[in-house]
C-alpha positions in Angstrom: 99.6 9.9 -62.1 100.3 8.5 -65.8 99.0 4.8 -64.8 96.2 6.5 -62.6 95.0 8.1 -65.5 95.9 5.2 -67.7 93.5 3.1 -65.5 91.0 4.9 -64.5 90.3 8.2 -67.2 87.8 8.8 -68.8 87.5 8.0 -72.8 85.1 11.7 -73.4 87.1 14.4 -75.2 85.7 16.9 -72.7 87.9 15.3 -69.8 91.2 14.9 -68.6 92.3 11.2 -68.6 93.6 8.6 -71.3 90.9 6.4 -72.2 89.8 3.6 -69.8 92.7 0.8 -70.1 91.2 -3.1 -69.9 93.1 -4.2 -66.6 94.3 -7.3 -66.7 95.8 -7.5 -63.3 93.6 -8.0 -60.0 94.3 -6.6 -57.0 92.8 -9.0 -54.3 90.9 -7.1 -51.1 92.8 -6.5 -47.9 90.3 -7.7 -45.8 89.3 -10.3 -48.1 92.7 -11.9 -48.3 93.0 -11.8 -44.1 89.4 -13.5 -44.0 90.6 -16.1 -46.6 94.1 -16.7 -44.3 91.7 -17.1 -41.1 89.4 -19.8 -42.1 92.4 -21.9 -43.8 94.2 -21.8 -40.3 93.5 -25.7 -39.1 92.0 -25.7 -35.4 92.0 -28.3 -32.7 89.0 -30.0 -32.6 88.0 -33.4 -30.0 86.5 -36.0 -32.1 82.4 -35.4 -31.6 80.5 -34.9 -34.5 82.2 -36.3 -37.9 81.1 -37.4 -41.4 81.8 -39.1 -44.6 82.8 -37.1 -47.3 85.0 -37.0 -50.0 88.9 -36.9 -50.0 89.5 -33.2 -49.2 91.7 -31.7 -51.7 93.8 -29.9 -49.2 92.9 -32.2 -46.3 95.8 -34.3 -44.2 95.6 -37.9 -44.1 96.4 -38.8 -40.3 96.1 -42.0 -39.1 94.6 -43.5 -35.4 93.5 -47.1 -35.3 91.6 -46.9 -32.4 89.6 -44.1 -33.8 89.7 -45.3 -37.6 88.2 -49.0 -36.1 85.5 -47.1 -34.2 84.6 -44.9 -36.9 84.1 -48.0 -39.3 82.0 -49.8 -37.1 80.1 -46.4 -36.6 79.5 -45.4 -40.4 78.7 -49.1 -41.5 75.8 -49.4 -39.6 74.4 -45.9 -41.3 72.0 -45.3 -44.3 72.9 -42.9 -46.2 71.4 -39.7 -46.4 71.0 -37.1 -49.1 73.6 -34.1 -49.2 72.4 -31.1 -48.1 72.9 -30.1 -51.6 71.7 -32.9 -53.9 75.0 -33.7 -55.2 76.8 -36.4 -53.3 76.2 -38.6 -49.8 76.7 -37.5 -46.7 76.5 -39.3 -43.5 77.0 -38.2 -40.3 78.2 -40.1 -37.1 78.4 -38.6 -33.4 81.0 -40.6 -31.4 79.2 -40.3 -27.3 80.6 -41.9 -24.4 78.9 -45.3 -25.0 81.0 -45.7 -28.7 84.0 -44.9 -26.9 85.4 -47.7 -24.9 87.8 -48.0 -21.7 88.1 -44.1 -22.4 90.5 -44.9 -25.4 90.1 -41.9 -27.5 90.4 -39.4 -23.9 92.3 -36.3 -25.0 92.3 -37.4 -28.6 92.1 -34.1 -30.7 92.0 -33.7 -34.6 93.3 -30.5 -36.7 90.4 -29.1 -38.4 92.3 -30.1 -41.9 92.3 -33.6 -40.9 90.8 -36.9 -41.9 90.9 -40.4 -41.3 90.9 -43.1 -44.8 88.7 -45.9 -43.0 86.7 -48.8 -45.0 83.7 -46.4 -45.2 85.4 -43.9 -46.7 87.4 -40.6 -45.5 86.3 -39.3 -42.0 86.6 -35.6 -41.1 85.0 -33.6 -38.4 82.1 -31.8 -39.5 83.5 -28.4 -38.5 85.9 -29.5 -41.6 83.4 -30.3 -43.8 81.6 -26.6 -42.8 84.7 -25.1 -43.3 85.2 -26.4 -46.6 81.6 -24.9 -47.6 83.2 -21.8 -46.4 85.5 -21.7 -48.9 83.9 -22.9 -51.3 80.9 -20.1 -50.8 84.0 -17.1 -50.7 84.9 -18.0 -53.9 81.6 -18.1 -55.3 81.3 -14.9 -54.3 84.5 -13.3 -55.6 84.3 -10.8 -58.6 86.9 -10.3 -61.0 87.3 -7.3 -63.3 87.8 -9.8 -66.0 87.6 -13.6 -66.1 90.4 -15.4 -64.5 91.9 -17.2 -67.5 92.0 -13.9 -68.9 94.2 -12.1 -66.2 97.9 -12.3 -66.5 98.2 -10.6 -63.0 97.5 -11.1 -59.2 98.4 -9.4 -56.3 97.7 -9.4 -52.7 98.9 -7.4 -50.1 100.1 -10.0 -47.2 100.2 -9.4 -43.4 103.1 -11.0 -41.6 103.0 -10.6 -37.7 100.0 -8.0 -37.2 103.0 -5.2 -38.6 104.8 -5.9 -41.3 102.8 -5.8 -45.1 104.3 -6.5 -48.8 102.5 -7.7 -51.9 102.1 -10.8 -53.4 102.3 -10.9 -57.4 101.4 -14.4 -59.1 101.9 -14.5 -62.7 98.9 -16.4 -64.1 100.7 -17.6 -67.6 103.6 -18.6 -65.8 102.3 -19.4 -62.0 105.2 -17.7 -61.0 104.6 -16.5 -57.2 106.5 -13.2 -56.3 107.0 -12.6 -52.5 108.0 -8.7 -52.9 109.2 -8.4 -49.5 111.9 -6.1 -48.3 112.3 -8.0 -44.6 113.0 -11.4 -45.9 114.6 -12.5 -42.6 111.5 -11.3 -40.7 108.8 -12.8 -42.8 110.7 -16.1 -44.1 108.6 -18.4 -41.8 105.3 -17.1 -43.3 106.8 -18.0 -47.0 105.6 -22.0 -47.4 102.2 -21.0 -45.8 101.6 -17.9 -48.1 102.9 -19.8 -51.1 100.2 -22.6 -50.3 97.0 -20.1 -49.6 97.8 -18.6 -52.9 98.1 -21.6 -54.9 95.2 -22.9 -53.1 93.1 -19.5 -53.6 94.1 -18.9 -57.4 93.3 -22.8 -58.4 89.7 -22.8 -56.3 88.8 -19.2 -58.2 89.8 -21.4 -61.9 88.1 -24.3 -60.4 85.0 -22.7 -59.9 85.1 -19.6 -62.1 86.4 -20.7 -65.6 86.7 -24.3 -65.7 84.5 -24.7 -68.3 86.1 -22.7 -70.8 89.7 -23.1 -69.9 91.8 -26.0 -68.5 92.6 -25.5 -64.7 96.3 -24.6 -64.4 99.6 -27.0 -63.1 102.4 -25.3 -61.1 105.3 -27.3 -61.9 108.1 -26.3 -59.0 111.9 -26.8 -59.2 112.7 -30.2 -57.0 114.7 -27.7 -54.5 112.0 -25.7 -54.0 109.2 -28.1 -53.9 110.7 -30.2 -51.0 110.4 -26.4 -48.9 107.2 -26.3 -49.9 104.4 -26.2 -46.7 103.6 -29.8 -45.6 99.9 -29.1 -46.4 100.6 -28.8 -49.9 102.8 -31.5 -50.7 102.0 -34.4 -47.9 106.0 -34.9 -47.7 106.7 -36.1 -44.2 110.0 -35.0 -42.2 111.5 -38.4 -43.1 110.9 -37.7 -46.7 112.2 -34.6 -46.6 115.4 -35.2 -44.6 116.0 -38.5 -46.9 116.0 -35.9 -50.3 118.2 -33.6 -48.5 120.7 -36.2 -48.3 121.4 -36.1 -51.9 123.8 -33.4 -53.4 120.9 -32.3 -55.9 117.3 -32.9 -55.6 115.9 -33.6 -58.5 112.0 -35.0 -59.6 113.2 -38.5 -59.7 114.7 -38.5 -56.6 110.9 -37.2 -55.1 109.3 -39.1 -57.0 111.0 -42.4 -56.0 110.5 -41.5 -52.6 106.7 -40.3 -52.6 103.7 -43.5 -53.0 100.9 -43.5 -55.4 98.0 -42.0 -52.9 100.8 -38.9 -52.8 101.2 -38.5 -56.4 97.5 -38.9 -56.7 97.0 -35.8 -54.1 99.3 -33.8 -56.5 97.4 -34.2 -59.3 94.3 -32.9 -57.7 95.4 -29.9 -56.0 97.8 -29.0 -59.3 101.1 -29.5 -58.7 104.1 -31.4 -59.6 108.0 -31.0 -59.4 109.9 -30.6 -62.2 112.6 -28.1 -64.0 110.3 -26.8 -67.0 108.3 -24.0 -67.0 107.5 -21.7 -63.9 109.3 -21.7 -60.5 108.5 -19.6 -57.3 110.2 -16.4 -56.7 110.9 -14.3 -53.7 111.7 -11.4 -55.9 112.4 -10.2 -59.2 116.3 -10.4 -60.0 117.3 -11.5 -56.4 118.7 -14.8 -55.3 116.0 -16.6 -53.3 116.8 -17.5 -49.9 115.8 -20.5 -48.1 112.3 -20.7 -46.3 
């Protein structure tokens, strides 16, 4: 009742209540948050209607010759056209029958998250680049009780197999993300994809919200627990990851001398890096983390 009145009374004399308390913490909407985990869920798309944009910060770089050597041929005999918005080229290629050859591509299907790196410049399916529009338009619309780089805390209440709810709390001077769950064996699986929607929604909200007036946060993760980290979010292939698990500690020069340039590049962009200073995830306050 104390932190209800805390937060919410009322600063007149004539009624009950401490006065009104500047929040600093946001809690993020239920619904909201289940909306934002739908549209990041990749779908299986057939190759039909796909454009040039550019490299998706979250995207996966796959790679198919056949489809990349099409594609090329494809875009290079395009002019471009304006962007729906003004602000950058888009062009847009539909692959039919006749571009398609001896039936190579048949059954070839692309994960909405996706894209091809081809001479023209990264493919996608345009139900990718809608879907990144999505996103970027729920952010736009999101309102904070106070600006972002002003907030110390966030939570969000997380679903984990229709039944099961605990909150989410992601320290904003720190990026420390808190997974306050008391069924760790039942929700573990759901961990790496959580940790990345967060990261993902918290640095898109600075992105686009507070940019201007304050830089846009790194996560720096402990080596351990960056190598568990969703593929999505790091890029590190099951060979990578099984060749730093051979060594008795993982550490950022290890990763590092295993990952490329277009990998550490990726990093930069979407925020994150390994590395023993500063803020590590968390699966709750004063308890040993257990392994994704």
């Amino acid at each position: 009742m104390l932190l209800e009145w805390t937060i919410h009374g009322n600063s007149s004399n004539d009624e009950l209540g401490l006065p009104e308390a500047h929040s600093k913490t946001w809690l993020v909407d239920r619904s909201f948050w289940q909306s934002w985990e739908q549209k990041n869920e990749p779908q299986l798309v057939p190759p039909g209607k796909l454009c040039v944009e550019v490299e998706p910060v979250w995207g996966t770089e796959v790679t198919h010759d056949r489809l990349r050597k099409l594609l090329d041929i494809c875009f290079s005999k395009l002019t471009k056209e304006t962007h729906p918005r003004g602000d950058a080229p888009l062009r847009q290629c539909v692959l039919t029958k006749q571009d398609r050859p001896n039936n190579d591509l048949e059954g070839v299907q692309l994960m909405t998250c996706d894209y091809i790196k081809g001479t023209e410049g990264h493919y996608m399916l345009m139900e990718s680049f809608l879907s990144l529009r999505k996103y970027e338009r729920m952010i736009e619309k999101v309102k904070l009780p106070t600006p972002i780089h002003l907030l110390d805390h966030i939570i969000i209440p997380i679903n984990v197999r229709e039944s099961h709810w605990f909150p989410a709390h992601m320290n904003l001077q720190t990026r420390c993300i808190s997974l306050l769950d008391s069924s760790q064996t039942y929700s573990a699986a759901a961990y790496p994809q959580q940790r990345m929607l967060i990261w993902n929604f918290s640095k898109m909200v600075w992105t686009i919200n507070a940019s201007t007036v304050a830089l846009v946060p790194c996560w720096t993760i402990h080596p351990e627990r960056f190598i568990v980290l969703h593929p999505r979010m790091t890029d590190l292939t099951p060979g990578m990851v099984q060749t730093l698990g051979r060594h008795k500690e993982v550490t950022t020069r290890n990763i590092m001398d295993t990952i490329n340039d277009q990998i550490e590049t990726r990093w930069k962009r979407r925020g994150i890096s390994p590395g023993l200073a500063g803020n590590q995830s968390t699966d709750s306050p004063g308890q040993k983390r257990k392994p994704d």
